[in-house]
N, C-alpha and C positions, 0 to 999 in steps of 0.2 A: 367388561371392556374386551374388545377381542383381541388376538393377538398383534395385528398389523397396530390398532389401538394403543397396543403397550409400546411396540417398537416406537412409533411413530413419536408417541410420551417423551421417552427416554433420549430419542433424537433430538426434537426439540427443544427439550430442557437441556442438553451437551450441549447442543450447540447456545444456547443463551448464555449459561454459565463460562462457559469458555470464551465467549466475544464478549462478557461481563466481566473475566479476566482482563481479556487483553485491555478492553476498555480502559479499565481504571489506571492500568500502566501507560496505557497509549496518551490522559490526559495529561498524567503524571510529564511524561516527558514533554507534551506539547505545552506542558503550561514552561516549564523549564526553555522551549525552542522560542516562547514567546517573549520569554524575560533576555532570552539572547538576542531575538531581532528589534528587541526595546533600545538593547543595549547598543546595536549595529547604529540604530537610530539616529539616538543619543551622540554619539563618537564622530561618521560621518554626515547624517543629514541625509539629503538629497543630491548634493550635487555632484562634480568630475568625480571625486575620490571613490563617493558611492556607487555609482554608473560602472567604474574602473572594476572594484572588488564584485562585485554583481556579476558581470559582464567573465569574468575568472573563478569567480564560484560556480558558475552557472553549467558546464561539462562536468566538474567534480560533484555538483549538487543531482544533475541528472541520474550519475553515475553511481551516486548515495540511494538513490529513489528507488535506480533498479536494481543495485545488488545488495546495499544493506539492508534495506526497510522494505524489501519483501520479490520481488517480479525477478530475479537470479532463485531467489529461496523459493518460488513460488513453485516453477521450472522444477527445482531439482527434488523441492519435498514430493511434488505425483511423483518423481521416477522413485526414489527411496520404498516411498511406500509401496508401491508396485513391486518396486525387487524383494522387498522383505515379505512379502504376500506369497511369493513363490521362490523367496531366496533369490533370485534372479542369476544366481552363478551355482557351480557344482559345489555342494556341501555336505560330506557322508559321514556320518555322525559313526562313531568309534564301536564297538559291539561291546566295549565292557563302561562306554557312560552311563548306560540305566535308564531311565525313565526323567531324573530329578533332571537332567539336559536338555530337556528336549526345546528348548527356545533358546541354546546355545548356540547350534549354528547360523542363525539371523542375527546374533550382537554378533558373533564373530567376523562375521561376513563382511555387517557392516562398518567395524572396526575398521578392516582391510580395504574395504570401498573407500571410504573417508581419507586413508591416507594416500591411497592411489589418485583419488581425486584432487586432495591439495597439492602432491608433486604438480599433476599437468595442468591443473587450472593458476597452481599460483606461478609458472614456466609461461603461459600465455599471458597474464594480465603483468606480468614482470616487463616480458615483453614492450608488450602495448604503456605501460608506462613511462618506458624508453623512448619510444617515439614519440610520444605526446611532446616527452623536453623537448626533443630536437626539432620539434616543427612548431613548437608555439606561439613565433609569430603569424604563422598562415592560420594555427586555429584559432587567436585571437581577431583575425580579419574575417573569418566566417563567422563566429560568436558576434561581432561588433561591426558590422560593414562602417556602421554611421561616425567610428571614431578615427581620429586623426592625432598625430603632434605627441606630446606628451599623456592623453590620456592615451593612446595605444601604448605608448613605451611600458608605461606604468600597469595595465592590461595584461601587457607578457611577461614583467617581471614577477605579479601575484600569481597567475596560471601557472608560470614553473613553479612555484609555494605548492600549488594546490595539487596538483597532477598527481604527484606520488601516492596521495588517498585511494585512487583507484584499483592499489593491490590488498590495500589494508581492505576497503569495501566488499570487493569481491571474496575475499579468504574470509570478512565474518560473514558475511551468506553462507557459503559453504556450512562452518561452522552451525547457523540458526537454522540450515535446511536439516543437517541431519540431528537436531534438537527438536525440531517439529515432527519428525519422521518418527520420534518416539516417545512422542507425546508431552515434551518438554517447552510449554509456551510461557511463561514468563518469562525469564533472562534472555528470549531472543525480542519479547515487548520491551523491557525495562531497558533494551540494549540505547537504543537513542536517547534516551535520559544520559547516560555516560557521556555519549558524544557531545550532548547540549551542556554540560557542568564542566568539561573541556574547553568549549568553547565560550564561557562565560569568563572562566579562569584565563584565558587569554583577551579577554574583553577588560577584565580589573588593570593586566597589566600595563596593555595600552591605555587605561585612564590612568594608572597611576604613572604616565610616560616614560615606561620602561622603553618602550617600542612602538614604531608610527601605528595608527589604530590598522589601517585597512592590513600592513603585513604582520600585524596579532593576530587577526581575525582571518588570516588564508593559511598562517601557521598552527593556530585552534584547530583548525579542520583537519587538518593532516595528523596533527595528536590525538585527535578525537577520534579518528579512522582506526590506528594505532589496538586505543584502548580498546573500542568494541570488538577489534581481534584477538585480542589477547584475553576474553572475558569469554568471547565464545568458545574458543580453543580450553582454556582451564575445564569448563565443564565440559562439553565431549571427553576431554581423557580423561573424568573422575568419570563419568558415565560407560566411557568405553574404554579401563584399561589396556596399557600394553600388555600385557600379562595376559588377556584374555584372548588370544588368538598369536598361529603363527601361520606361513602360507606356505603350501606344496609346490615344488619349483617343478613336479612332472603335469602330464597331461590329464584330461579331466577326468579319468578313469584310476588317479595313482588317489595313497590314501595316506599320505605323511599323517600321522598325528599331533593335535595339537592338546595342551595341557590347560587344564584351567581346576585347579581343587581337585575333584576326585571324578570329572569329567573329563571327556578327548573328546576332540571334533577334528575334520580335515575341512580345509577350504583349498581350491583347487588354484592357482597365483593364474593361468591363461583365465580362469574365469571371471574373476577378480575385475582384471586388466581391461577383460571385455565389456564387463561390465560398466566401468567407468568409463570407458569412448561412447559407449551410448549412451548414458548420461549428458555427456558431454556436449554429441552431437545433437542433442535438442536443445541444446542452451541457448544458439545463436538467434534460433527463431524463437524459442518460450522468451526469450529476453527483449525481440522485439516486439512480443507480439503483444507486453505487456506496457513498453516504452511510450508507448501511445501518447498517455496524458503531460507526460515528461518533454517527449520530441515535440508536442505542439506547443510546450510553453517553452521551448528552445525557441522555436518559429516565430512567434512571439516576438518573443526577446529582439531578436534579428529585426524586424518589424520596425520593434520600438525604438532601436537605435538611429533609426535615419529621422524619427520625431521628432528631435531635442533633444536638450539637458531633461536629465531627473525622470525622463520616460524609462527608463530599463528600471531604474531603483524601484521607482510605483510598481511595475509589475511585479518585480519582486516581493515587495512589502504585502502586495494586493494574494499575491500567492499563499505565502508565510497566513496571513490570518484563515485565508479557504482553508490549510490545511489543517486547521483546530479541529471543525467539525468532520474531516475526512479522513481524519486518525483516529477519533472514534467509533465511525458507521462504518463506511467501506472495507477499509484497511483491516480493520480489525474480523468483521465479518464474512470476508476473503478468505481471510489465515485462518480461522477458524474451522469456515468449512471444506479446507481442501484437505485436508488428511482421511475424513471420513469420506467426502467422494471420491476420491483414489481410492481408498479400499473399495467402496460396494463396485467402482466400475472395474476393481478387478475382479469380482464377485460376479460380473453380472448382472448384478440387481436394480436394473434401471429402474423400479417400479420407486424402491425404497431413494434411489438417488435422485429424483424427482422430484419426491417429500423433500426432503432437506436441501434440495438447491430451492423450491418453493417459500420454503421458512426463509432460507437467507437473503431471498432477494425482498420477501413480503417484510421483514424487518428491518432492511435498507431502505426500502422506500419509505416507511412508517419513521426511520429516524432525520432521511436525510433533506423530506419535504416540510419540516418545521425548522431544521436547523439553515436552509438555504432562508426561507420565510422572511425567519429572524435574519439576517445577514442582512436581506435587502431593506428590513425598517430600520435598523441600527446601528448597519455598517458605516457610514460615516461617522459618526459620532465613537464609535468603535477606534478609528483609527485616530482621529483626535486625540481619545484619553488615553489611547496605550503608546502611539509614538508621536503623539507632538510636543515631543520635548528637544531638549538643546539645542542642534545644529536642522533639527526636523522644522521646517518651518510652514506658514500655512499654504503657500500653495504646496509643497510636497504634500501635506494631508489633504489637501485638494484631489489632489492628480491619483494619490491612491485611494482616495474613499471611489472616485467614478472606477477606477481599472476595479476594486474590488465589487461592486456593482455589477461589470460588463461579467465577473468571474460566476455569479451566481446563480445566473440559469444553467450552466453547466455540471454545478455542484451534485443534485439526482444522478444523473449520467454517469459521473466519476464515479460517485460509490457503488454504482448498481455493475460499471464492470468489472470491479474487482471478483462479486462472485460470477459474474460470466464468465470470465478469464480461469476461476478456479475449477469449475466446472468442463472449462475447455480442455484445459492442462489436465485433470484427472481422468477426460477420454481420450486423451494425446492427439489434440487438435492445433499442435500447434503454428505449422506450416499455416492453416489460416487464419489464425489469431496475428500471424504477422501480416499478413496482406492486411488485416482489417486497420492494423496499426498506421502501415504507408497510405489507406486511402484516409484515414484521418487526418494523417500531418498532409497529407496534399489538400485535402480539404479545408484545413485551417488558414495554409497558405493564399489558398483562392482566395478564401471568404476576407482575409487580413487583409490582398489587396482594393478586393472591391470597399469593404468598407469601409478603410482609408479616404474614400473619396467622398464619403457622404456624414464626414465630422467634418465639427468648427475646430479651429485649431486648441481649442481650449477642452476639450473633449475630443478628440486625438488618441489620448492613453485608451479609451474606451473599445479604439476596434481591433486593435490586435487579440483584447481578454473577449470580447466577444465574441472573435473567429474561434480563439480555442474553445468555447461553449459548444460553437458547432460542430467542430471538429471531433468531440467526446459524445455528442450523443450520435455523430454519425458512426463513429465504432460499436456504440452499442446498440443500434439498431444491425449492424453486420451481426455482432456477436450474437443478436437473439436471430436471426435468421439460419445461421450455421447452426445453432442448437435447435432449433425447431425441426431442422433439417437431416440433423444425423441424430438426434435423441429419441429413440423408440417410445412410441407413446403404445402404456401399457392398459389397453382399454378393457374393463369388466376384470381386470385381475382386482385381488384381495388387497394388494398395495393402493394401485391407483384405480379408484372407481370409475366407470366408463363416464365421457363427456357428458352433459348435456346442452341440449340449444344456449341454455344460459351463458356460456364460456361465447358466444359465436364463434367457435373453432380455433379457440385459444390452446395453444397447448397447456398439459395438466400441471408443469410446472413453473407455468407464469402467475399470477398471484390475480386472485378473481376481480372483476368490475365492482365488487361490494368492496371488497380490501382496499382498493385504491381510491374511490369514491370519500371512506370513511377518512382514510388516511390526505385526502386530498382537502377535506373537508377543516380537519384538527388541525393542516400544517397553513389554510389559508387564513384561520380564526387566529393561529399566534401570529402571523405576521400582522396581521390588523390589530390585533390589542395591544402586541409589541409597538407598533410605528404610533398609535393612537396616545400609549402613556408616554414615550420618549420625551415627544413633544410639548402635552400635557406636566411635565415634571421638570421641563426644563427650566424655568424658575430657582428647584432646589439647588442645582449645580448639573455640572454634566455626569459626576461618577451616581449621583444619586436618583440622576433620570434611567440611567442605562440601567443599574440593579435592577430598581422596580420596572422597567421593561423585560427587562430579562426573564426576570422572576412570573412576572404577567403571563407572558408568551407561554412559559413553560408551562403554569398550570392551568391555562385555557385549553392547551392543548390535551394535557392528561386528563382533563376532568369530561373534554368533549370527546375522547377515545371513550371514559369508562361510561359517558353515558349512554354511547352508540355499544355499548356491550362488544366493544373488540376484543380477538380471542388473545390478538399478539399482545396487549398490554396487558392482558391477563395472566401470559408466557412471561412474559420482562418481571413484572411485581411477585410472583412466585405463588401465585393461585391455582398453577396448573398442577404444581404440584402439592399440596394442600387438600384438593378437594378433585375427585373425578369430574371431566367434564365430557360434551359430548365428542363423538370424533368429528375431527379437522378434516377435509381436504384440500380447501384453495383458501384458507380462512374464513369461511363462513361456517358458523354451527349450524 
């Protein structure tokens, strides 16, 4: 096997193992986030109450999206990795540490980064939490145009509940970026499990009527913000003692020493300081430019409030079940591969970082066009057995089984820009990853009005989820166009082998017409076998149609990958590393 052959090996297989990692964390918590919005269900139902808490979760949920669960961390892990590549500040290692030091001054550094960083980032989001209380009736009327009377009152009293979560969110990013930054991925996956077993525990005690449900469940979230900070912060300082750095208060030429065992390193305090404002200063746009799928289900939301009762709930609910399958494709495979393309593109090595944004986007579409499939044969019946219980009643699983419907052609799109987005962010593209975000949400808005006008009112909920479908893949047709456009394609080098006609001048790290054909082929056989047994088994009862649908779906799908000899299912089941195969370029052997 040649050498690009091994590299290539060894990528692919990291990168699988790793978003196999987060994966099983990512279900982990989302099977926990499902039993809490069971729970939410359960409690309020569909109507005012629900609408109310929704409608006040919905800026503190955005606000989760972007800085706990990944697009703040997203941002700051390229900068990290990039500064620790070249140390990114002055670092002059002592002349009697020796040799056993020598990746001293990079933890030290980044010790110093990390607290510099939490002073000013947790000074601005303090801030801004401050002002949230003091205006939350105005942000309750842009959240909600469509409410009035008692549910707005009710609106702004949960929103003040909820708002303070925005420094806890933002301070454990921080925390999960510089966790990722050194290769520490699980405790910042398992971290939303916490929050969801917080907010469950706040769910028991409004059933056991400790407290009215909806202010249990805006008080859960701001505990639950809480702890994922406190969990992420533990580990950074066991990772990054105090003890292991101190910082020079001269200029970048002075040489304080610092002490760590039988090693000295200096780190420079102006470079430090610099370091973190530019950090910093790419936040505002890496945060929008990630916001995308979040800001159009705000728009949404807005939307659906001038529709009726129990329109904002559905969407919500409709959300919550999409985001099963997009915490373990997208999400996962994002995070995954943005710490190695930050490295190679500090490297240079466009050849090799074309491979593996190739793999990641070729195994998002391979996972995320059987799990959309499946959604649309099973997705009502889906919402039926997981929340039509207590105060959930049938038209509420009505109204959300169509809005989860309108959600799933969007589904592909979502996942595919998480690695667009990582890919952007690791060539510090961020300034147009936020343009691509506002023609989204302008996009969604358009689309939300026209297609308001061409529902029956009983299918209503269906156009706002359907504008943000388009609204997601209109960012990620921007997103592959800015990459087509500034990623160097590396033609006749030993990484990437020159085109041929076959591609029809697809760049080398879009994933070939065979890849997507196969994968389009596996993900259209589960949705037909899926929607074929549902129906067929519904007889037995409804949990025991949906299993063997489920079940169907998944192994029509895997059994029609391995008979088309796909190379990715071969990568996933662990054949590739077992037995040599031939070499990859766009998935086809």
């Amino acid at each position: 096997m040649s050498m690009h052959g091994q590299q290539k090996k060894t990528s692919d297989s990291g990168l699988a193992r790793t978003a196999a990692l987060l994966g099983g964390f990512a279900l982990f918590s989302r099977l926990l986030g499902l039993a809490r919005d069971m729970s939410m269900a359960w409690l309020l139902g569909g109507g005012a109450a629900a609408d109310a808490l929704v409608a006040a979760m919905r800026l503190p949920h955005v606000l989760r999206r972007l800085l706990g669960e990944g697009s703040l961390s997203m941002t700051l892990t390229a900068s990290l990795v990039h500064l620790r590549q070249g140390y990114g500040f002055h670092a002059v290692r002592h002349p009697d540490a020796g040799n056993s030091s020598a990746g001293e001054p990079g933890e030290s550094g980044l010790r110093l980064l990390g607290r510099a960083l939490s002073l000013r980032l947790g000074i601005v989001l303090l801030l801004l939490s401050l002002l949230g209380l003091a205006v939350a009736p105005w942000l309750a009327r842009i959240l909600a145009p469509g409410f009035s009377g008692p549910e707005m009152e009710h609106t702004v009293v949960l929103l003040r509940i909820c708002l303070p979560y925005v420094l806890a969110a933002g301070m454990a990013a921080l925390g999960m970026a510089l966790l990722h930054s050194m290769g520490v991925f699980w405790l910042p996956a398992l971290s939303p499990a916490l929050f969801n077993l917080v907010m469950l525990l706040a769910a028991a005690a409004a059933a056991l009527h400790l407290c009215p449900p909806a202010e249990a469940l805006a008080l859960g979230m701001l505990c639950g913000g809480l702890a994922q900070w406190l969990a992420q912060w533990l580990a950074v300082r066991r990772l990054l003692p105090d003890g292991a750095s101190r910082v020079s208060g001269g200029h970048s030429n002075s040489s304080c020493v610092e002490c760590s065992g039988d090693s000295r390193a200096a780190v420079d305090a102006k470079a430090v300081n610099g370091a973190a404002w530019r950090c910093l200063a790419l936040l505002p746009a890496g945060v929008l430019g990630a916001a995308a799928p979040q800001l159009a289900m705000l728009a949404a939301m807005a939307l659906a409030s001038e529709l009726g009762r129990g329109q904002v709930a559905a969407l919500y609910y409709a959300e919550r079940l999409l985001e099963l399958p997009l915490g373990l494709v997208g999400v996962c495979l994002g995070m995954a591969s943005l710490p190695t393309l930050s490295r190679l593109a500090a490297e240079k090595d466009f050849g090799l970082f074309g491979t593996h944004l190739s793999t990641s986007l070729r195994l998002t579409v391979m996972l995320s066009l059987p799990a959309a499939a499946g959604l649309w044969a099973v997705g009502p019946q889906l919402v039926e057995g997981l929340l039509g219980h207590g105060a959930f009643d049938s038209q509420a699983s009505r109204e959300t089984g169509f809005a989860l419907l309108a959600y799933v052609p969007g589904l592909p799109a979502f996942a595919c820009i998480r690695s667009l987005l990582a890919a952007c962010n690791a060539l510090g593209l961020v300034r147009h990853t936020a343009q691509s975000s506002l023609w989204a949400v302008g996009g969604t808005v358009v689309a939300g009005l026209a297609l308001a006008r061409f529902f029956e009112p009983q299918y209503s909920v269906m156009a706002p989820a359907l504008a943000v479908s388009f609204g997601l893949w209109l960012q990620c047709a921007l997103l592959f166009f800015l990459l087509r456009r500034t990623l160097p394609e590396q033609k006749g080098s030993a990484s990437a082998p020159a085109l041929s006609g076959k591609r029809c001048l697809l760049p080398s790290w879009l994933p070939g017409w065979k890849d997507l054909g196969r994968h389009a082929l596996a993900g259209a056989l589960t949705g037909i076998v899926a929607e074929a047994l549902v129906h067929l088994a519904a007889p037995w009862g409804l949990w025991a149609s949906l299993g063997l649908a489920i079940l169907g779906g998944m192994s029509v799908w895997a059994l029609c990958l391995r008979i088309l000899r796909d190379p990715d299912m071969a990568l996933i089941t662990g054949r590739l590393r077992r037995k040599p195969r031939p070499h990859i370029t766009d998935g086809n052997a």
